[in-house]
PyMOL commands that place a pseudoatom at each C-alpha (Angstrom):
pseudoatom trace, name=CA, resn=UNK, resi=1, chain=A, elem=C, hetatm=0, pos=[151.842, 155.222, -19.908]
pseudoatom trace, name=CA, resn=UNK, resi=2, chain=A, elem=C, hetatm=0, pos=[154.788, 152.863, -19.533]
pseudoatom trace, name=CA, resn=UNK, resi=3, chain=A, elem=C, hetatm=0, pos=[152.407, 149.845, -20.691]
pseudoatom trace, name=CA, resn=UNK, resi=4, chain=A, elem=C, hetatm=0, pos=[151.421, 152.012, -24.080]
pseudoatom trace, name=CA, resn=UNK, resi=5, chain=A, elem=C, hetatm=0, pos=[154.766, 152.838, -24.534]
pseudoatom trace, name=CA, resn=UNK, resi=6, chain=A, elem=C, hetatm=0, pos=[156.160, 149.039, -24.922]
pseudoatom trace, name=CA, resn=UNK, resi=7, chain=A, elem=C, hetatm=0, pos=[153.068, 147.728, -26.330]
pseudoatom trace, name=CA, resn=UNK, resi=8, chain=A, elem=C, hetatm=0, pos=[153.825, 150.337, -29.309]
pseudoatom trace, name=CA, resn=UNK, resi=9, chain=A, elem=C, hetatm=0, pos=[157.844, 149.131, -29.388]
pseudoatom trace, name=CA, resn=UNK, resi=10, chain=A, elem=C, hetatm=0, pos=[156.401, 145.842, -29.640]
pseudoatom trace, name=CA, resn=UNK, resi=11, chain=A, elem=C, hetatm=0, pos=[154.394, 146.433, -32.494]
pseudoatom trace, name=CA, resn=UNK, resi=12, chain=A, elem=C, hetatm=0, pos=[157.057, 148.014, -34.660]
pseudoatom trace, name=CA, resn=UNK, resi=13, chain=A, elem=C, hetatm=0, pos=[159.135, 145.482, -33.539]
pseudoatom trace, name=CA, resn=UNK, resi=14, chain=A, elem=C, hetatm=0, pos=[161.252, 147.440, -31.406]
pseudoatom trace, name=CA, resn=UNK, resi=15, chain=A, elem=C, hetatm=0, pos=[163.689, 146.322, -28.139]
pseudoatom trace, name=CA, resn=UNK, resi=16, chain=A, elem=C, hetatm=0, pos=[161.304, 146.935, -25.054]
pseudoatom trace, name=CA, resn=UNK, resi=17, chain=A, elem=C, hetatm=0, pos=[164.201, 147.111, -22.815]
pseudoatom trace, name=CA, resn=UNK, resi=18, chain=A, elem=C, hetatm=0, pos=[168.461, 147.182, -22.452]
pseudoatom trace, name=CA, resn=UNK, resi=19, chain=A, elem=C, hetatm=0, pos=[169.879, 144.225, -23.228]
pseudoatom trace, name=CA, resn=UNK, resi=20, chain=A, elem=C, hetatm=0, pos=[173.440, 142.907, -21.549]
pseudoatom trace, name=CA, resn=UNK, resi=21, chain=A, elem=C, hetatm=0, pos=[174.236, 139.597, -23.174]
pseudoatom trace, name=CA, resn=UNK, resi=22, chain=A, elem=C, hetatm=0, pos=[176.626, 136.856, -22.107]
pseudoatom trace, name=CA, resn=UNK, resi=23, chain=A, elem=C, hetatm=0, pos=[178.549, 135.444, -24.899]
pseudoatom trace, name=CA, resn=UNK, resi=24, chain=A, elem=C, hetatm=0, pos=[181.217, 132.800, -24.491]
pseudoatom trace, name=CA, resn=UNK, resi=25, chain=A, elem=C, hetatm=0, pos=[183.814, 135.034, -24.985]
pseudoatom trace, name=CA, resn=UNK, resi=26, chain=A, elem=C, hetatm=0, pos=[183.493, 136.545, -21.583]
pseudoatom trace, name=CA, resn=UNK, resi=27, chain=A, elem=C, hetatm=0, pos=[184.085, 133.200, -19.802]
pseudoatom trace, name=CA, resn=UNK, resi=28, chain=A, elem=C, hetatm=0, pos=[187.441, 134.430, -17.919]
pseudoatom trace, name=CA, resn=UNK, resi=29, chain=A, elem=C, hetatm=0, pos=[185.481, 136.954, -16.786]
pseudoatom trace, name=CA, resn=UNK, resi=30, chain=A, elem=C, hetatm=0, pos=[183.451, 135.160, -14.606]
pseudoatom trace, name=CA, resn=UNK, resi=31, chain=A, elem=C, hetatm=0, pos=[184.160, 135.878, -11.156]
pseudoatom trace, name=CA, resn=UNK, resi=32, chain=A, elem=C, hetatm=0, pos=[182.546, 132.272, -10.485]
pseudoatom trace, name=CA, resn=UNK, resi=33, chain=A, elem=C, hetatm=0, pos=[183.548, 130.036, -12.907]
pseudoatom trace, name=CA, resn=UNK, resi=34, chain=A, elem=C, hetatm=0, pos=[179.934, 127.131, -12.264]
pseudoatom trace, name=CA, resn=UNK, resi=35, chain=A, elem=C, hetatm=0, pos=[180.386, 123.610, -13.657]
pseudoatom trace, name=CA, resn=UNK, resi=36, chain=A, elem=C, hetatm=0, pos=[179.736, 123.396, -17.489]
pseudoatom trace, name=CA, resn=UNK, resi=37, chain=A, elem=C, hetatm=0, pos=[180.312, 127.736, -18.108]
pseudoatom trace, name=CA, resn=UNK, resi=38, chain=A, elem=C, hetatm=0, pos=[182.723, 126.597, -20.386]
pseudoatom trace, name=CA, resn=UNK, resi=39, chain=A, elem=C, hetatm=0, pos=[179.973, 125.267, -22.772]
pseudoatom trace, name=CA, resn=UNK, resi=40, chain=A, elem=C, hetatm=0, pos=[177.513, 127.923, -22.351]
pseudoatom trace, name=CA, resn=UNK, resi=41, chain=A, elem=C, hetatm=0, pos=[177.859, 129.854, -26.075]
pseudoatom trace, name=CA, resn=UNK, resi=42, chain=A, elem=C, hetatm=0, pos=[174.907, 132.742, -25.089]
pseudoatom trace, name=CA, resn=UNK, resi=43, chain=A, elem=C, hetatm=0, pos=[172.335, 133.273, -22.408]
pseudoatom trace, name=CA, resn=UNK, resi=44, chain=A, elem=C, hetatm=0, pos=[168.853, 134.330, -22.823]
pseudoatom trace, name=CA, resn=UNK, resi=45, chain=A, elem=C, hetatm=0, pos=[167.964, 136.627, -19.681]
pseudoatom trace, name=CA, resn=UNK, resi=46, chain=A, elem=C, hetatm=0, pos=[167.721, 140.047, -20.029]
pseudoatom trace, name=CA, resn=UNK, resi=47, chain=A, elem=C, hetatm=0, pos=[170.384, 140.351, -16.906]
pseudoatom trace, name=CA, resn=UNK, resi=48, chain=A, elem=C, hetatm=0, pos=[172.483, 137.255, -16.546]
pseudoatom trace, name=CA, resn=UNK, resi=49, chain=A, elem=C, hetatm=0, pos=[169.584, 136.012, -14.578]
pseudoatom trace, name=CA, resn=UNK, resi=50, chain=A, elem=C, hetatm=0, pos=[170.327, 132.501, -15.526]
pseudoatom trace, name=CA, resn=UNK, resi=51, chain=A, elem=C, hetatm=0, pos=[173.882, 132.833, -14.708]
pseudoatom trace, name=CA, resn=UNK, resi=52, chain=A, elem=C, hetatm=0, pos=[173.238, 133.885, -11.752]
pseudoatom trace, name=CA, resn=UNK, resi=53, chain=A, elem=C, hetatm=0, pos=[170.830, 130.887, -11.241]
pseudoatom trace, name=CA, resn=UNK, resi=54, chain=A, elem=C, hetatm=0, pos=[173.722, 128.797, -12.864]
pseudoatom trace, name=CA, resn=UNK, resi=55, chain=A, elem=C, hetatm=0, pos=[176.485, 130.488, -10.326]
pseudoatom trace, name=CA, resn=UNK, resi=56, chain=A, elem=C, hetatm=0, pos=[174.322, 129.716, -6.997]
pseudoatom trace, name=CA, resn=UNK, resi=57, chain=A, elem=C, hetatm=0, pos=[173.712, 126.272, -7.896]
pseudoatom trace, name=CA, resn=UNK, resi=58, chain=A, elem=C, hetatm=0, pos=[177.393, 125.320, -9.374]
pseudoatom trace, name=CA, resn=UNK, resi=59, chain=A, elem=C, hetatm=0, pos=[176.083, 125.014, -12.594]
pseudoatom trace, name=CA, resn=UNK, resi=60, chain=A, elem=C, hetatm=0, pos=[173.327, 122.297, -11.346]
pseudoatom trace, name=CA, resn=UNK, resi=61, chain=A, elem=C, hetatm=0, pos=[172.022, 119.239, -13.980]
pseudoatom trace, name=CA, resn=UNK, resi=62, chain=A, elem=C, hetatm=0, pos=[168.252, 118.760, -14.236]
pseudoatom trace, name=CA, resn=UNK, resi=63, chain=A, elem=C, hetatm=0, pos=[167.243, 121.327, -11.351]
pseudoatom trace, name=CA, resn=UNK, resi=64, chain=A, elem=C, hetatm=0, pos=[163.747, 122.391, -10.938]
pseudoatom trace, name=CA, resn=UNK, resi=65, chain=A, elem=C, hetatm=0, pos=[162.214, 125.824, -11.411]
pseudoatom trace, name=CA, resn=UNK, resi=66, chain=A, elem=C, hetatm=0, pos=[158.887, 127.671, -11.268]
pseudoatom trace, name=CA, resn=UNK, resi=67, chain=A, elem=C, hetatm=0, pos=[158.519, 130.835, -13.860]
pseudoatom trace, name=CA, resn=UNK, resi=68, chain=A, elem=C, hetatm=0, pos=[155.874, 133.379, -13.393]
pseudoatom trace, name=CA, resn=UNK, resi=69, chain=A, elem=C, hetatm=0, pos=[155.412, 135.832, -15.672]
pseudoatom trace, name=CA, resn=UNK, resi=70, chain=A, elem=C, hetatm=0, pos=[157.150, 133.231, -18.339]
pseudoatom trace, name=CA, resn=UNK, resi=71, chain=A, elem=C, hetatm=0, pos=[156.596, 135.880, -21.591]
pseudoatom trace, name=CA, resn=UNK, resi=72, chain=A, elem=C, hetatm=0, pos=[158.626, 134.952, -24.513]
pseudoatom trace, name=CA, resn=UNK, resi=73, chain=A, elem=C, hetatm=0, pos=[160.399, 131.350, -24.973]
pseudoatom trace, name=CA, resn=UNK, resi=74, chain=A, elem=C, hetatm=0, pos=[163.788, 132.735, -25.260]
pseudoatom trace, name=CA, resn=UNK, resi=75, chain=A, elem=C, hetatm=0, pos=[163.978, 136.419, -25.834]
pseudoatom trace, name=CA, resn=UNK, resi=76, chain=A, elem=C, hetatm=0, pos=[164.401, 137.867, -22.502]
pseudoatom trace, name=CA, resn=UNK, resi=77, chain=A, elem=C, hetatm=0, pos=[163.287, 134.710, -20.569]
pseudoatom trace, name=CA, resn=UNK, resi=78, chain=A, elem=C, hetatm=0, pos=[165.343, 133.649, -17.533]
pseudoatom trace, name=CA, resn=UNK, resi=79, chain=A, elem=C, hetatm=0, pos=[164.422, 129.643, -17.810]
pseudoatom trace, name=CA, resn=UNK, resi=80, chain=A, elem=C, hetatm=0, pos=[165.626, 128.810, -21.524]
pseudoatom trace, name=CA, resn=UNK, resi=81, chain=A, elem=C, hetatm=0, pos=[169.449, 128.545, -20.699]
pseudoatom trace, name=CA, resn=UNK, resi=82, chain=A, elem=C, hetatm=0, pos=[168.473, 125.893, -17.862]
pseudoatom trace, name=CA, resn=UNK, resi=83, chain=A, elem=C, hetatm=0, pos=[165.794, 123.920, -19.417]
pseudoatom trace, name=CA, resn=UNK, resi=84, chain=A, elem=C, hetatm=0, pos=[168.171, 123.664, -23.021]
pseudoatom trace, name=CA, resn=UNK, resi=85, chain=A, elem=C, hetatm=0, pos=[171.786, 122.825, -21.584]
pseudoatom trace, name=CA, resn=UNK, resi=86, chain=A, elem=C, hetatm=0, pos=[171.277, 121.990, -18.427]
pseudoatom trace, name=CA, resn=UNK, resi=87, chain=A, elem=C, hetatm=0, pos=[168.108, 119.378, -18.416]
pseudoatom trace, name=CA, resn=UNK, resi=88, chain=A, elem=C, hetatm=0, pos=[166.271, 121.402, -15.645]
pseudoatom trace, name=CA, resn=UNK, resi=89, chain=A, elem=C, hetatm=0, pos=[162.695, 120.828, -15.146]
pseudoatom trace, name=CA, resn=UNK, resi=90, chain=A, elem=C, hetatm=0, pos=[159.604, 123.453, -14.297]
pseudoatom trace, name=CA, resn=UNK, resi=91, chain=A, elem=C, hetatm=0, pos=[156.671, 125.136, -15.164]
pseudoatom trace, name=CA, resn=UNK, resi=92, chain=A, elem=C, hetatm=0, pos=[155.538, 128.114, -16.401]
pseudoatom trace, name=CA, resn=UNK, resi=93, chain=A, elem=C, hetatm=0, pos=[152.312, 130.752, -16.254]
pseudoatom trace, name=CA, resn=UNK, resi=94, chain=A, elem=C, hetatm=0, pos=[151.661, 133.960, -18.188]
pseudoatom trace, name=CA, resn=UNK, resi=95, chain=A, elem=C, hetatm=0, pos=[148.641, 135.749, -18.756]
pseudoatom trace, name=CA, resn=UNK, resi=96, chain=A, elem=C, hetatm=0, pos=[149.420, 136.828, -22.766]
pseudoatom trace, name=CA, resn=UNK, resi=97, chain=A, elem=C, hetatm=0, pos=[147.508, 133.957, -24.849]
pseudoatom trace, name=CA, resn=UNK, resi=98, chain=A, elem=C, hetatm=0, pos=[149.855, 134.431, -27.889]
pseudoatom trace, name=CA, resn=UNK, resi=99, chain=A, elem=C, hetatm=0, pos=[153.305, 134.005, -25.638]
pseudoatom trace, name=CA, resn=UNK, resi=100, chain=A, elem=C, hetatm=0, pos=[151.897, 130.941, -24.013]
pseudoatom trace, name=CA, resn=UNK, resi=101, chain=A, elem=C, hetatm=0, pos=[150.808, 129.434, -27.650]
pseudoatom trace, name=CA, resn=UNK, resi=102, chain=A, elem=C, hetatm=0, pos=[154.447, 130.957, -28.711]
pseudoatom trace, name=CA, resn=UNK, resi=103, chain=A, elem=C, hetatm=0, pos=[156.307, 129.452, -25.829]
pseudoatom trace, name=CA, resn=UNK, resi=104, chain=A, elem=C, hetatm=0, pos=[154.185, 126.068, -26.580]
pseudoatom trace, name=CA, resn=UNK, resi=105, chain=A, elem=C, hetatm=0, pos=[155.043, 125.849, -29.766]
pseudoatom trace, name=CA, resn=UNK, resi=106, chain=A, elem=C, hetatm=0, pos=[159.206, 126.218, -28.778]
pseudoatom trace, name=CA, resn=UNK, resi=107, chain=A, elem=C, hetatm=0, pos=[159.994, 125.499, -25.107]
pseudoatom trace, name=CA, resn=UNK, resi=108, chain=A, elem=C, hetatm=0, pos=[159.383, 121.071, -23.681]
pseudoatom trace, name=CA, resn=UNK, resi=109, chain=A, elem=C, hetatm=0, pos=[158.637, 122.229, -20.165]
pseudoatom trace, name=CA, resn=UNK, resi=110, chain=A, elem=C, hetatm=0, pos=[154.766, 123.339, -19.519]
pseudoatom trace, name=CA, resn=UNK, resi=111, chain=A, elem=C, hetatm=0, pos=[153.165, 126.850, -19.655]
pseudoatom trace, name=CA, resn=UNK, resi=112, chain=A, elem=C, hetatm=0, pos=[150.538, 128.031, -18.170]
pseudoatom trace, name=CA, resn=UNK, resi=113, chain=A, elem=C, hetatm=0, pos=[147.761, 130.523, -19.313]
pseudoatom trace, name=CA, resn=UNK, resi=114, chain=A, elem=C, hetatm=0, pos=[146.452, 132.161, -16.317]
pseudoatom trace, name=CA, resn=UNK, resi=115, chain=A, elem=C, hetatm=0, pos=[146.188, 135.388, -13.457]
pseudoatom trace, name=CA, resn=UNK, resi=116, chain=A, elem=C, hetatm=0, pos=[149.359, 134.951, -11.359]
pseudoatom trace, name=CA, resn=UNK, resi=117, chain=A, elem=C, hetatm=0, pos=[147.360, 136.766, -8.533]
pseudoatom trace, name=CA, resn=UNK, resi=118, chain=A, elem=C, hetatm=0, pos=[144.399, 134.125, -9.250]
pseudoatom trace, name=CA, resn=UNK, resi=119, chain=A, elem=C, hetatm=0, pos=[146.306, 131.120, -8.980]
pseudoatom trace, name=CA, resn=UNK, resi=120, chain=A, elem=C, hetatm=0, pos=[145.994, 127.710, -6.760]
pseudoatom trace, name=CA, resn=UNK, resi=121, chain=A, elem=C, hetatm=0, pos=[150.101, 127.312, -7.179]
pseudoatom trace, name=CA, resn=UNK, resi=122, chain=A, elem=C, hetatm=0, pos=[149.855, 124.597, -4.370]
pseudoatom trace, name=CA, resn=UNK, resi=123, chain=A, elem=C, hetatm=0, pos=[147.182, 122.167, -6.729]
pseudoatom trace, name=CA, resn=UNK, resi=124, chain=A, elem=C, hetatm=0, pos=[149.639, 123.353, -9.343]
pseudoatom trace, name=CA, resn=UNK, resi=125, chain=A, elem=C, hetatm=0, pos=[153.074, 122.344, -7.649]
pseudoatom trace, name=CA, resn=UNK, resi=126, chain=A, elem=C, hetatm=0, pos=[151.454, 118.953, -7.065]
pseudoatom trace, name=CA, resn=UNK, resi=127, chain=A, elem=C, hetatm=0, pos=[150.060, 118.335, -10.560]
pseudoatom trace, name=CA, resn=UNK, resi=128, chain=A, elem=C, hetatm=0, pos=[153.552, 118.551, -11.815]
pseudoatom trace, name=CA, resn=UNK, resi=129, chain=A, elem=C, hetatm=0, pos=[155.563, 116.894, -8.801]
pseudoatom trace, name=CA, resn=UNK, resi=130, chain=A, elem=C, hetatm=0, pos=[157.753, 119.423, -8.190]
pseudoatom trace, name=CA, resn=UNK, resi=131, chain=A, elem=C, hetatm=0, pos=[159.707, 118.215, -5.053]
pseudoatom trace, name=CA, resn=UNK, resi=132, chain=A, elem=C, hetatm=0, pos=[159.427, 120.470, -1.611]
pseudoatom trace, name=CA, resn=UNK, resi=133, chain=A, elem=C, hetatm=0, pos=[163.127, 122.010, -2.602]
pseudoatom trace, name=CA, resn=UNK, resi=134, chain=A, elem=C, hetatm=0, pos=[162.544, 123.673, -5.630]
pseudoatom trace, name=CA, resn=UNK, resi=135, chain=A, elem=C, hetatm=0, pos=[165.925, 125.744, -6.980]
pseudoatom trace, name=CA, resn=UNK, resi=136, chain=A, elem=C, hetatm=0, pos=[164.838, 128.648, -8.712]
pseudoatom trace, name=CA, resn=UNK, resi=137, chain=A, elem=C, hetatm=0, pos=[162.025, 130.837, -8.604]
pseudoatom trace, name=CA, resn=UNK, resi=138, chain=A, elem=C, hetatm=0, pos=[160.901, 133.801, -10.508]
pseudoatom trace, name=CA, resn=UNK, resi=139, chain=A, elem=C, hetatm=0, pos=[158.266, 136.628, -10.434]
pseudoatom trace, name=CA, resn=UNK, resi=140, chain=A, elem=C, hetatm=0, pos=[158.115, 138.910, -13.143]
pseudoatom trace, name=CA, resn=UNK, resi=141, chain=A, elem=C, hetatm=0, pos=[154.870, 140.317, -13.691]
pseudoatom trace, name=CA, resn=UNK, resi=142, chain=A, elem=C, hetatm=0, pos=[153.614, 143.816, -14.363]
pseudoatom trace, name=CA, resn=UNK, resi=143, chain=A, elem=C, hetatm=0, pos=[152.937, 146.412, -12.881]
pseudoatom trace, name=CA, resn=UNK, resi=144, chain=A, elem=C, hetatm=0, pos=[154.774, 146.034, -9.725]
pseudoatom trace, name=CA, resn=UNK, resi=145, chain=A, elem=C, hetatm=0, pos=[151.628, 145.636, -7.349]
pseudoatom trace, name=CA, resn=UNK, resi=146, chain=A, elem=C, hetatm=0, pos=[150.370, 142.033, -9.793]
pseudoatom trace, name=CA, resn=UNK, resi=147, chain=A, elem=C, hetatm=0, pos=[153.989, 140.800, -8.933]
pseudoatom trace, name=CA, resn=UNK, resi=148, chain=A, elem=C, hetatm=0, pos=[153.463, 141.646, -5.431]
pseudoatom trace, name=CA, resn=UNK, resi=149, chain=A, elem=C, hetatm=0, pos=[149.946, 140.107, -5.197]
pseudoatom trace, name=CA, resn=UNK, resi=150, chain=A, elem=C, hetatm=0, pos=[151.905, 136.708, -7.064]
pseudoatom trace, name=CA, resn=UNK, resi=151, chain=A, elem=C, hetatm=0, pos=[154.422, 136.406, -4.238]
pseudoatom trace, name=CA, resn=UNK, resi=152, chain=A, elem=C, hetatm=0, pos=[151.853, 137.155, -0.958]
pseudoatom trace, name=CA, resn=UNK, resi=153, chain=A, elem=C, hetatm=0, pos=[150.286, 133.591, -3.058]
pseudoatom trace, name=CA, resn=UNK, resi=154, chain=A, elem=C, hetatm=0, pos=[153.429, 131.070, -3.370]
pseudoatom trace, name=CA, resn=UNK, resi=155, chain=A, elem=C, hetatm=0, pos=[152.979, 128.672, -0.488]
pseudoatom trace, name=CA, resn=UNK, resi=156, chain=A, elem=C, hetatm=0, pos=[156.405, 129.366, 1.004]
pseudoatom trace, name=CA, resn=UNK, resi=157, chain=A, elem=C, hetatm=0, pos=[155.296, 127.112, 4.016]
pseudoatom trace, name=CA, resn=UNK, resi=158, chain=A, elem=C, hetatm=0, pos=[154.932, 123.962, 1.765]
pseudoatom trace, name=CA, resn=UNK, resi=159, chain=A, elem=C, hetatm=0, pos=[158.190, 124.556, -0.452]
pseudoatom trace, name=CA, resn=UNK, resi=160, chain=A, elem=C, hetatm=0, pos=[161.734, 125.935, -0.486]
pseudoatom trace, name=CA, resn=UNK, resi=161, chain=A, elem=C, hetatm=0, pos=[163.279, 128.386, -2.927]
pseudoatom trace, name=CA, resn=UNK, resi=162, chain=A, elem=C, hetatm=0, pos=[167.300, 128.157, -3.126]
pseudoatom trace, name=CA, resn=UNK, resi=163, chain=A, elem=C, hetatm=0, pos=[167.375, 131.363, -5.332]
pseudoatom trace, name=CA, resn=UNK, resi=164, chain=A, elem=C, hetatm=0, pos=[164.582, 133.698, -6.169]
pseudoatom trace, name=CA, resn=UNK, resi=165, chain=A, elem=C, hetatm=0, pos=[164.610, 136.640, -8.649]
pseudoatom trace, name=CA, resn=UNK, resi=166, chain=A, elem=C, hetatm=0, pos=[162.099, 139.051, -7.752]
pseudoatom trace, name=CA, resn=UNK, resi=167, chain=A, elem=C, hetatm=0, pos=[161.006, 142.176, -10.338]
pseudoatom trace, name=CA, resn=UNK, resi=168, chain=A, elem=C, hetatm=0, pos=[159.996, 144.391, -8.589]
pseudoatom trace, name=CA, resn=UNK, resi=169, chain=A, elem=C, hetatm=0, pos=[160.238, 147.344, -11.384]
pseudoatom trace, name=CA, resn=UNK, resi=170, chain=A, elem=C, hetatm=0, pos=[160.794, 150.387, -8.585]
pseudoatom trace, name=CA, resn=UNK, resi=171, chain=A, elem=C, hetatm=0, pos=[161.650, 152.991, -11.775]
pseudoatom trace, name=CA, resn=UNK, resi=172, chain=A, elem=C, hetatm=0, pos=[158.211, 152.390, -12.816]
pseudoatom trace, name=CA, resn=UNK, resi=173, chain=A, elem=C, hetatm=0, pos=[156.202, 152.072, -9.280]
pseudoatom trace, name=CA, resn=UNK, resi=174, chain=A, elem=C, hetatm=0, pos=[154.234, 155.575, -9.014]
pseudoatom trace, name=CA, resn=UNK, resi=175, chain=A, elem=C, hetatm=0, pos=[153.652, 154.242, -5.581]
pseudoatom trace, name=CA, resn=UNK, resi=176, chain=A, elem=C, hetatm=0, pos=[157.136, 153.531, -4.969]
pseudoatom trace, name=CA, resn=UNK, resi=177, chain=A, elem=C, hetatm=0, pos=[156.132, 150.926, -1.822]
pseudoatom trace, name=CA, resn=UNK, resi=178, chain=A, elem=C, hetatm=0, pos=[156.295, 147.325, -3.598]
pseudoatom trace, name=CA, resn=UNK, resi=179, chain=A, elem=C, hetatm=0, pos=[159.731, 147.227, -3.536]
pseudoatom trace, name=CA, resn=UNK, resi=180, chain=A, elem=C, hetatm=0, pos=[159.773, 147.598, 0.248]
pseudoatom trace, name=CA, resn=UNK, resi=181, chain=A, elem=C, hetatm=0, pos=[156.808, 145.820, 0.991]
pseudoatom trace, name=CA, resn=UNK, resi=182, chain=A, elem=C, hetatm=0, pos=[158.547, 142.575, -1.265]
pseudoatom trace, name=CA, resn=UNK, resi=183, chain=A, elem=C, hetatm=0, pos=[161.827, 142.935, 0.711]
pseudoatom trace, name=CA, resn=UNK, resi=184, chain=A, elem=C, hetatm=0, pos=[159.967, 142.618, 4.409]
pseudoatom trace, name=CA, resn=UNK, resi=185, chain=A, elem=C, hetatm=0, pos=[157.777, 139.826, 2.455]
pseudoatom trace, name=CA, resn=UNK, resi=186, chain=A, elem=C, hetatm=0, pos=[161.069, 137.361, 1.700]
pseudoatom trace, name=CA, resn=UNK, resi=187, chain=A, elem=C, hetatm=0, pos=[163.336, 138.690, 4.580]
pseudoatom trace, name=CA, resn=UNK, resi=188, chain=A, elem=C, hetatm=0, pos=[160.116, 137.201, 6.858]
pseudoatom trace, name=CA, resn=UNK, resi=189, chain=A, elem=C, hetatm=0, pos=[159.950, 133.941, 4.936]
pseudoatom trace, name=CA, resn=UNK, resi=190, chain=A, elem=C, hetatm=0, pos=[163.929, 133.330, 6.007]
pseudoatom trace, name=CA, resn=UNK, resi=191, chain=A, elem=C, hetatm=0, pos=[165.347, 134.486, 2.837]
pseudoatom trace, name=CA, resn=UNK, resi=192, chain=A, elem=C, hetatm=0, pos=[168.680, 136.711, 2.050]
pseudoatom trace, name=CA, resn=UNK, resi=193, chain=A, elem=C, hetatm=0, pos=[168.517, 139.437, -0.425]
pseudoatom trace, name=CA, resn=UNK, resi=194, chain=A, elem=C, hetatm=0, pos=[172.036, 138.975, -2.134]
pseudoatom trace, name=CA, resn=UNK, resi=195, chain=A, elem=C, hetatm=0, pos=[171.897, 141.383, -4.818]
pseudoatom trace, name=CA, resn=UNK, resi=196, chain=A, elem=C, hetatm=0, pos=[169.528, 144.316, -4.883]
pseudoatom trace, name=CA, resn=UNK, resi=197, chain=A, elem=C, hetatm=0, pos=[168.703, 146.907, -7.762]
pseudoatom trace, name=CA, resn=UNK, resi=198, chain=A, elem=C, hetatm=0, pos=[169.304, 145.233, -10.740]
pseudoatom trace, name=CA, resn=UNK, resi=199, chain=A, elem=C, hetatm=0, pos=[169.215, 147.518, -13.578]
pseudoatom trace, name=CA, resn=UNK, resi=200, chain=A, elem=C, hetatm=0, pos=[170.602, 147.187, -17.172]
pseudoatom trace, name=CA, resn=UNK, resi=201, chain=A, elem=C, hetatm=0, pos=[171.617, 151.214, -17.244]
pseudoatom trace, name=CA, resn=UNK, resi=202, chain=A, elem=C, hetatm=0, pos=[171.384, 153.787, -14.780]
pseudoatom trace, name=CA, resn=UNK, resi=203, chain=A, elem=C, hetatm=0, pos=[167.583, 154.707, -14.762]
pseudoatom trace, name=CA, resn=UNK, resi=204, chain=A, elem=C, hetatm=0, pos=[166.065, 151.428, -14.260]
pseudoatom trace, name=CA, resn=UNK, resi=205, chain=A, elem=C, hetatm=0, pos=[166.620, 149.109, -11.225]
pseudoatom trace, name=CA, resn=UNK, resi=206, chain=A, elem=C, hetatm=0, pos=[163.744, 146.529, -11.322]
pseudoatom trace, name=CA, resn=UNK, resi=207, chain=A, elem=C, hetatm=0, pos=[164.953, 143.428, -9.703]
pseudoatom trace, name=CA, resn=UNK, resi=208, chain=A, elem=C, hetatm=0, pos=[166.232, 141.751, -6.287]
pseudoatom trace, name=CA, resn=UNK, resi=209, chain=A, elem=C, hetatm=0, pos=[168.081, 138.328, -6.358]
pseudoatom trace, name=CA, resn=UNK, resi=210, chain=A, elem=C, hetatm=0, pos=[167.627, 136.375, -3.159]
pseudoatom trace, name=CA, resn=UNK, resi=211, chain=A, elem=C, hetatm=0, pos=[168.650, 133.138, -1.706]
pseudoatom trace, name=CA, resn=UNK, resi=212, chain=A, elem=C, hetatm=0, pos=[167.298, 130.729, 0.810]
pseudoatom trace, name=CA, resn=UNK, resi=213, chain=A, elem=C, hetatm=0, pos=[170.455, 130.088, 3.706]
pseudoatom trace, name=CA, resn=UNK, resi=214, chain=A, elem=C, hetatm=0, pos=[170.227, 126.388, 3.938]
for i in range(1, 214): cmd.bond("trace and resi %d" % i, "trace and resi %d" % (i + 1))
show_as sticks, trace
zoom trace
C-alpha cells in the first residue's frame, strides 16, 4: 500500500517524503564545523546524510563510497554533495532502469542496474578498485526485508566501512523485525550504531547511522 501510494505522488509529481534541507545559512549552527562547510551552499540528502558523512570524515577530499539503492542523481541522494565538491569516488546500483539512465545522464561516478540482493559486490568492488577501507556506505532499498537481504551480501570480511547509513524504514515494516535483525547484523561485524531512528517528523524513523571504531 505504501509502494502504490508513492508511485502515485510520483506520477503527479508530488514530494514522496519530508524534506530537511541544509542551506549555507545554517553554517554556525553546526555543532561540528568539517573542513570546507564553509563552502557547502545546499546538500542533497533527504536527512543531512552527507553531512553527516562530511562531519565523520572532517570534511574528507576524494573519499570513496559505495551507494545501494542510488535512485535519483541529486534529489534525495546521499552521494551528490561528495562526488560534486568534494572529488569523492564510488559506485552505484539501483534496480529502476529510468533512474540509472537518469543518474547516467547527470552524475561522473558509475551506476549500476541490478538486484541488490542478487549481486556479486566482491567481483564488483574489484572491477572498480575500490581500496579495502572504503568511507561511506549506504543501503537504501525497499521494502525493509530487500535492504536487509543487501547487507547479509556486502563482504564485510574483505572491506571496511568508516560510516554506514542503514534504512531500515521500521514505520513501514509490517513485520517490525528488520530493524533488529540489521542492528545484531553490524553490531557483530564490529560496528557502532551512533545515531539511531532517523526520521524527518515524528511518524517516520527509517534510518541508523553507524561507524566502524578504528
Amino acid at each position: 500500500y505504501v509502494n502504490t501510494c508513492r508511485h502515485n505522488l510520483e506520477k503527479i509529481k508530488g514530494e514522496l517524503y519530508p524534506i530537511l534541507k541544509y542551506e549555507n545559512t545554517y553554517h554556525s549552527k553546526l555543532r561540528y564545523k568539517f573542513k570546507g562547510s564553509e563552502k557547502v551552499t545546499q546538500n542533497y540528502s533527504q536527512v543531512y546524510q552527507d553531512m553527516f558523512v562530511l562531519s565523520m570524515l572532517d570534511g574528507k577530499k576524494e573519499g570513496t563510497y559505495v551507494e545501494i539503492g542510488s535512485a535519483e542523481p541529486f534529489h534525495n541522494n546521499n552521494t551528490a554533495l561528495l562526488e560534486k565538491d568534494f572529488e569523492w569516488k564510488g559506485i552505484s546500483v539501483d534496480y529502476n532502469i529510468e533512474k540509472v539512465k537518469e543518474f547516467e545522464s547527470q552524475r561522473s561516478n558509475p551506476v549500476y542496474y541490478g538486484d541488490a540482493t542478487d549481486a556479486d559486490y566482491v567481483t564488483l568492488f574489484k572491477e572498480n578498485n575500490l581500496p579495502k577501507h572504503i568511507d561511506y556506505l549506504q543501503l537504501d532499498c525497499e521494502p525493509a526485508d530487500i535492504t536487509y537481504k543487501a547487507l547479509e551480501l556486502i563482504p564485510f570480511d574483505q572491506y571496511k566501512f568508516a560510516t554506514i547509513t542503514y534504512e531500515h524504514d521500521y514505520y513501514a515494516d509490517s513485520e517490525k523485525k528488520y530493524r533488529d535483525l540489521s542492528r545484531k547484523f553490524l553490531t557483530e561485524k564490529g560496528y557502532m550504531l551512533i545515531v539511531n531512528n532517523i526520521s524527518p517528523d515524528k511518524n517516520s524513523s527509517f534510518e541508523d547511522w553507524w561507524i566502524h571504531p578504528d
